[in-house]
C-alpha positions as CSV (number, residue, x, y, z in Angstrom):
1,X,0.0,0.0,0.0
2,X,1.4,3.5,-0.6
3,X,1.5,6.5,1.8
4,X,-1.5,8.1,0.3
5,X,-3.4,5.3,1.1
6,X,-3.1,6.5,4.4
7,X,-4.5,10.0,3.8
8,X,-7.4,8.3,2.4
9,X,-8.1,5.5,5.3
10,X,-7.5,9.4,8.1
11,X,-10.2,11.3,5.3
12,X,-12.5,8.2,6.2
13,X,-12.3,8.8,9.7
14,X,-13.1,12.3,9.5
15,X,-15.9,11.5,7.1
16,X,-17.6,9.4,9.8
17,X,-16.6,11.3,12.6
18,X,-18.4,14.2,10.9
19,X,-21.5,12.3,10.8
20,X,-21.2,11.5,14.2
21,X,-21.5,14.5,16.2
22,X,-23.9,15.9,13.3
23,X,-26.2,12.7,15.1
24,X,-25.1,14.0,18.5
25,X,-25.4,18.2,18.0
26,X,-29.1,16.7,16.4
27,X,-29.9,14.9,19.9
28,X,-28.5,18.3,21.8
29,X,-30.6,20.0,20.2
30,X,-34.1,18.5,20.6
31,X,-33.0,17.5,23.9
32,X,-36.3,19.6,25.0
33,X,-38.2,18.0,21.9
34,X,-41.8,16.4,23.8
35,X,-41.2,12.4,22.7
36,X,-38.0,13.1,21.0
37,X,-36.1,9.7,20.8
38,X,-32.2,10.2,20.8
39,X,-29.9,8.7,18.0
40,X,-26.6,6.3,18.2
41,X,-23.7,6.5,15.3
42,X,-23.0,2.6,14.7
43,X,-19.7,2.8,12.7
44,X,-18.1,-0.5,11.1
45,X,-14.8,-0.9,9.2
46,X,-14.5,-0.6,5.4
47,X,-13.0,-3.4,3.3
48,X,-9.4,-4.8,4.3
49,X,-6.5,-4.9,1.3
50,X,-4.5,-8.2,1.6
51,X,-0.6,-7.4,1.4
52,X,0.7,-11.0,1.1
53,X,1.0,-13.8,3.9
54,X,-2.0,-13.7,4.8
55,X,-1.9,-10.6,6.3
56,X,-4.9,-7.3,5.8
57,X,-4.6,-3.8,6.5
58,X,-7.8,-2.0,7.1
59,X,-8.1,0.8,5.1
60,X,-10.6,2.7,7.1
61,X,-14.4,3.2,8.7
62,X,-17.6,3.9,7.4
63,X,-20.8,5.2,9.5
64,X,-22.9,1.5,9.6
65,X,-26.3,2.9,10.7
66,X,-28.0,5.3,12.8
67,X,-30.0,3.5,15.5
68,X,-33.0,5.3,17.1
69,X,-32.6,4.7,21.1
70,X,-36.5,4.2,22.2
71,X,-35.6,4.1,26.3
72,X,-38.5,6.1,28.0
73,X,-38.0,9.7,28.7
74,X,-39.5,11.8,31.7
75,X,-42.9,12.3,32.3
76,X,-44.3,16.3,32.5
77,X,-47.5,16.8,34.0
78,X,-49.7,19.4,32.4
79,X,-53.3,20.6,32.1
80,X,-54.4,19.5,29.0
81,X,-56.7,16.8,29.5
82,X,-55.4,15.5,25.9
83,X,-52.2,15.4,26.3
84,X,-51.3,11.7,26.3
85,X,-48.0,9.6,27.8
86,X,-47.7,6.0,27.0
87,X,-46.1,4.7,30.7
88,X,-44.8,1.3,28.6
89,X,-43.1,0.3,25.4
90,X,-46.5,1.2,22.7
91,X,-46.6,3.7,20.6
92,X,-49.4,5.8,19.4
93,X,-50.7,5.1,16.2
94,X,-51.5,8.0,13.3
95,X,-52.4,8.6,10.3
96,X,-51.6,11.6,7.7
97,X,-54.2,14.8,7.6
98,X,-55.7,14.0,4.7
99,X,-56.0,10.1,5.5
100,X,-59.7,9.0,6.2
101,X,-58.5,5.2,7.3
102,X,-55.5,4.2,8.8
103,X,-54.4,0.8,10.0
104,X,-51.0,-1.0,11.5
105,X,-49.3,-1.4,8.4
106,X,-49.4,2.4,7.8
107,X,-49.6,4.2,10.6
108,X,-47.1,6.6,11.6
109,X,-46.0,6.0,14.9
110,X,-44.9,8.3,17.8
111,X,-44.4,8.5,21.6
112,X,-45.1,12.3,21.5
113,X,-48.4,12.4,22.6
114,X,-49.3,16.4,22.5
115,X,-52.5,16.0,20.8
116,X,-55.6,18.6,20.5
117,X,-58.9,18.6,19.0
118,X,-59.1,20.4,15.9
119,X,-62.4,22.4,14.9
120,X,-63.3,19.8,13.1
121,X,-63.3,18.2,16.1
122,X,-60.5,16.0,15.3
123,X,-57.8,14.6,17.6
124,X,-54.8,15.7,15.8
125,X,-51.1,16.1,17.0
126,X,-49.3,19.7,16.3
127,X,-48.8,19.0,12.5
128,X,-52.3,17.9,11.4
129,X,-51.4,13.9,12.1
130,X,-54.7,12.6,12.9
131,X,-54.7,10.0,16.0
132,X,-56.1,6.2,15.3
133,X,-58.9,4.4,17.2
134,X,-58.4,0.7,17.6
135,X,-61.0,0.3,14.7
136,X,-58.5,1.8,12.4
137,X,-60.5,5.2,11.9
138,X,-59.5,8.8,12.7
139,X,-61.0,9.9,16.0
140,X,-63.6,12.7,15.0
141,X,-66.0,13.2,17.8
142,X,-69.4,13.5,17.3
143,X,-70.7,17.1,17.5
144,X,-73.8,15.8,19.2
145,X,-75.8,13.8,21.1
146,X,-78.5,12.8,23.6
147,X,-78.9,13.1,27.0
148,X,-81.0,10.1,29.2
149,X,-84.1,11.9,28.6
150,X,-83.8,12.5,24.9
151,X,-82.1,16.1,24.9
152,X,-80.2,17.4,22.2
153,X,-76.9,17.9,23.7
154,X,-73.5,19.4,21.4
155,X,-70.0,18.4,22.1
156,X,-68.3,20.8,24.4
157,X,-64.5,19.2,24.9
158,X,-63.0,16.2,25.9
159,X,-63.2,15.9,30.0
160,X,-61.1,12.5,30.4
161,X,-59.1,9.8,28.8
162,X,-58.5,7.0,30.7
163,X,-55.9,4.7,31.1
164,X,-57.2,2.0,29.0
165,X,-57.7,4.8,26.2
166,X,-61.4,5.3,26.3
167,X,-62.4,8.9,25.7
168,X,-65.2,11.0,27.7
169,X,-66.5,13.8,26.6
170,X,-68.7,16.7,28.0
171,X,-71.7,17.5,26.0
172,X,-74.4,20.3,26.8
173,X,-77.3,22.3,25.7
174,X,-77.9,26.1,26.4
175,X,-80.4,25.4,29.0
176,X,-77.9,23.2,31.1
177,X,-78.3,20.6,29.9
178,X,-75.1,18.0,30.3
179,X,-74.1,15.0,30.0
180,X,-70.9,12.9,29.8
181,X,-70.7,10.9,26.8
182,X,-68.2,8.3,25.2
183,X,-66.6,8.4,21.7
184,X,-67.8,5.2,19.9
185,X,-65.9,5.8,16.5
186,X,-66.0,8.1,14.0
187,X,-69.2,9.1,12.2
188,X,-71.3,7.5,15.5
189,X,-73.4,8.4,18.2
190,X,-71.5,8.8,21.1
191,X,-72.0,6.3,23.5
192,X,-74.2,6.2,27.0
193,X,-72.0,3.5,28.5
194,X,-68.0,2.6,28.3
195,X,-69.2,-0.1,27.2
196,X,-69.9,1.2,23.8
197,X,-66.4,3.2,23.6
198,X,-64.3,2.7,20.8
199,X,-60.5,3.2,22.3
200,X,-57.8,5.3,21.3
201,X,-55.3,3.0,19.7
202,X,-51.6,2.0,21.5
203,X,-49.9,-0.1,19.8
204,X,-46.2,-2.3,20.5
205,X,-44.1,-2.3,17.2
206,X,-42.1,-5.7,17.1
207,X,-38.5,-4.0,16.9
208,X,-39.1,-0.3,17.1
209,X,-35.2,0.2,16.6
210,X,-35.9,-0.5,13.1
211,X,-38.5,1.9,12.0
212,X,-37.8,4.7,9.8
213,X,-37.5,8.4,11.2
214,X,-39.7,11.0,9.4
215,X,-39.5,14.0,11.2
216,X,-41.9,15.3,13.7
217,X,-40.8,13.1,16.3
218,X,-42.8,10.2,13.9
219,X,-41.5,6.7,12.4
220,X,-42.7,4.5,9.7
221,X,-42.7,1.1,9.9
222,X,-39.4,-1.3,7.8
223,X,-39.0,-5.0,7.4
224,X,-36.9,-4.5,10.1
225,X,-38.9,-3.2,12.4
226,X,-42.0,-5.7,11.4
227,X,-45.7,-5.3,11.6
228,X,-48.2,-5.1,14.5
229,X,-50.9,-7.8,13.8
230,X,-53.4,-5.1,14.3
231,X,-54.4,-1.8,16.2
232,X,-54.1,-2.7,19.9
233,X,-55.3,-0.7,23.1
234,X,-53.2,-0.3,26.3
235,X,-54.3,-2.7,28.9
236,X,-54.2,-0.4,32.0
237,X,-51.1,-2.2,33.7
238,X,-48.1,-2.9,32.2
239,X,-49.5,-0.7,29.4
240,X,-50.9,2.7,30.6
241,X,-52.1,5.6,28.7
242,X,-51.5,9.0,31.4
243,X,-53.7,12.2,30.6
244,X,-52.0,15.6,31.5
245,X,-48.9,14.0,31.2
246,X,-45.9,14.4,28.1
247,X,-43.1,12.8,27.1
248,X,-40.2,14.3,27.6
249,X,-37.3,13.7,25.0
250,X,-34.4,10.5,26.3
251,X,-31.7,12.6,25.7
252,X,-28.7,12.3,28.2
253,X,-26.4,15.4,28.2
254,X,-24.0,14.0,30.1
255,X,-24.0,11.1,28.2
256,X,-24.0,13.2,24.8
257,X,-21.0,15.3,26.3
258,X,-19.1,12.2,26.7
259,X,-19.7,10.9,23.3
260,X,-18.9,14.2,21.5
261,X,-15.5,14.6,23.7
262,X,-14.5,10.9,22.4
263,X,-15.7,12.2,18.8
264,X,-13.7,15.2,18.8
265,X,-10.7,13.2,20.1
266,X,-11.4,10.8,16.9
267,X,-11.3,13.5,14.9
268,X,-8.2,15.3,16.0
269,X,-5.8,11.3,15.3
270,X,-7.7,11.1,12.3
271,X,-6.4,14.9,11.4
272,X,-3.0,13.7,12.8
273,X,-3.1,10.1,10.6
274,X,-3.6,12.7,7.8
275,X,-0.9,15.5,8.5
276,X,1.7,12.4,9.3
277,X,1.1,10.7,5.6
278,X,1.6,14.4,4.4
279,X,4.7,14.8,6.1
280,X,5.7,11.3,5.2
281,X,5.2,12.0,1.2
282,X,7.4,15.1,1.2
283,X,10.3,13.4,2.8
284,X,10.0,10.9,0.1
285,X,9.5,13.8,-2.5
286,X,12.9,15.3,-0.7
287,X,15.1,12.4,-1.7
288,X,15.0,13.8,-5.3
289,X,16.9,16.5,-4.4
């Protein structure tokens, strides 16, 4: 192998090392991003040249993957009724704005839960991603309903979400009429009962390291990742869905200040590895004269 070679195998270092604390500046910086789920540079080595006697020299590294860390981040209380933790490993499950069905296959997933209802009297997250029931449809609540006795009642706001992800609602009339009421799917009556609720959906993703980032703190499903068999809902225990509660992003910034120091110490051989080959080609240049 020649000297350059070596300029080459220090450029590769710098190359990855670049990537790297791009992936860690990108986890500083949502590191107060609500369901933000940090990243981890996986490097691996690029391929070795044979010089005879069976020996290799390496002639480098190469950034393998980014892998997504899913370890739970801190809860926040707050006073938005709809603003939704998952205490467990599910995922919420959503589909795009302009999606009118939505099942496990396609659902974009998230662990950001900061959902509102839109005047349409959607459940949507900050961008318009509308949240899935466990019957695969768009939660719209119904802008009316009846009372016991018959009244006419109109949907006022969602009062509680339960841990199981069943949805109450507060509907009135302008005499005083009120009543709490359950969502039963889109396009239906609300219900009298729980028993007629259709849940929120919370789903567990076979290998969530393998999804797909797509911005927004949401993930699409890979082969990697696999499928859910269907649109689950939590069961209360070892899966809970927590009203008022966020989120908060898993970033560690003592861990992160770690990892960028070791980066940056990467960085500075590989500029060495690079200046020495340099150094090493014009003595060889110097023999000439």
């Amino acid at each position: 192998m020649s000297i350059t070679s070596a300029i080459y195998t220090g450029n590769s270092g710098l190359l990855a090392d670049s990537d790297a604390i791009n992936v860690i500046g990108n986890n500083l910086a949502n590191q107060n991003t609500t369901g933000f789920k940090s990243g981890n540079t996986l490097f691996s080595t690029l391929l070795s040249q044979n010089i005879g006697n069976n020996s290799q020299i390496g002639t480098g590294v190469q950034v393998q993957a980014v892998q997504n860390q899913f370890s739970a981040g801190t809860l926040k209380s707050t006073t938005n009724v709809t603003d939704l933790a998952i205490q467990g490993n599910g995922f919420f499950a959503l589909a795009a704005p302009s999606a009118t069905t939505g099942s496990a296959a396609t659902a974009y997933y998230t662990q950001a839960g900061s959902f509102s209802v839109s005047a349409t009297n959607g459940l949507v997250n900050p961008n318009g991603y509308q949240v899935l029931d466990t019957a695969g449809a768009p939660i719209v609540f119904a802008s009316s309903g009846t009372d016991a006795s018959g009244n006419a009642l109109t949907f006022q706001n969602v009062s509680a979400i339960s841990s199981t992800g069943v949805v109450s609602c507060l509907y009135s009339d302008a005499n005083g009429n009120s009543a709490t009421l359950y969502y039963a799917g889109a396009g239906n009556a609300p219900a009298s009962t729980t028993a007629g609720a259709v849940k929120i959906a919370e789903v567990d993703v076979p290998n969530p390291e393998g999804m797909q980032s797509q911005g927004g703190t949401l993930f699409t499903l890979t082969n990697a990742s696999g499928t859910p068999a269907a649109l689950t809902s939590a069961n209360g225990t070892t899966e809970s869905i927590l009203s008022n509660n966020l989120e908060e992003s898993n970033v560690d910034m003592g861990s992160e200040m770690v990892n960028l120091i070791n980066v940056q110490s990467s960085y500075s051989a590989n500029s060495k590895t690079i200046t020495t080959a340099n150094e090493m080609a014009q003595d060889l240049l110097n023999l000439i004269h």
